[in-house]
C-alpha positions in Angstrom: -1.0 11.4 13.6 1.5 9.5 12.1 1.5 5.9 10.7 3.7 3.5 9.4 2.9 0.1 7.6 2.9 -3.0 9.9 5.5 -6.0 8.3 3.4 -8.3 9.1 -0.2 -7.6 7.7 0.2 -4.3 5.5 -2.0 -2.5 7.8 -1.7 1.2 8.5 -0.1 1.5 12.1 -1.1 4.9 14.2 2.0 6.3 16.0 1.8 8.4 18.9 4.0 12.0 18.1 5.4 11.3 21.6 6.9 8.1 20.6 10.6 7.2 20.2 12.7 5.0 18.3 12.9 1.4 20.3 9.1 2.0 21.4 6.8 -1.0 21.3 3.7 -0.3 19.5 1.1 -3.2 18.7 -0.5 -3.5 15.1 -4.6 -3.0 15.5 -5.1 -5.1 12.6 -3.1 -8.6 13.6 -1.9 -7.9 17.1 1.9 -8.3 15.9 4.0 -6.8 18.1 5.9 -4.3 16.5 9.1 -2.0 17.7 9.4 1.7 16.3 12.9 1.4 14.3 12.4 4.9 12.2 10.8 8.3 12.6 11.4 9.9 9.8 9.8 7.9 8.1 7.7 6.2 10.4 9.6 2.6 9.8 7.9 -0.2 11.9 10.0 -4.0 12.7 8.5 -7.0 14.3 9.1 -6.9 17.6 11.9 -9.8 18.9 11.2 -12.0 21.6 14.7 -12.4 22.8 14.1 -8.7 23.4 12.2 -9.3 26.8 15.5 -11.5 28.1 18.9 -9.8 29.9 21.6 -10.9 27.8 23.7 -10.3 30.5 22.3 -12.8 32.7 23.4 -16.7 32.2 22.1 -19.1 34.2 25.7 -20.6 34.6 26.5 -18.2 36.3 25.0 -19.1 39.6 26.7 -22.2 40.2 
């Protein structure tokens, strides 16, 4: 299985061989949430918040 290092802790991540770049994987060790960024090497980022949000959507807009 492959692994990549977690940026927050240091601790070996397990990958799934099914997963794809932009994948959310969470760190067993610290509970970071991490997105995949690299498969080849496995390369692990921390996961942004803002990432959850549309930026397409404004709340100006509604007015």
């Amino acid at each position: 299985m492959p692994r990549g290092g977690c940026p927050e802790c240091g601790a070996d991540v397990h990958v799934s061989e099914e997963a794809d770049k932009g994948d959310y994987i969470e760190c067993d060790e610290c509970g970071a949430e991490l997105v995949l960024v690299g498969l080849d090497p496995i390369e692990l980022d921390l996961r942004d918040e803002e990432d959850d949000y549309d930026d397409d959507y404004d709340d100006d807009d509604e007015l």
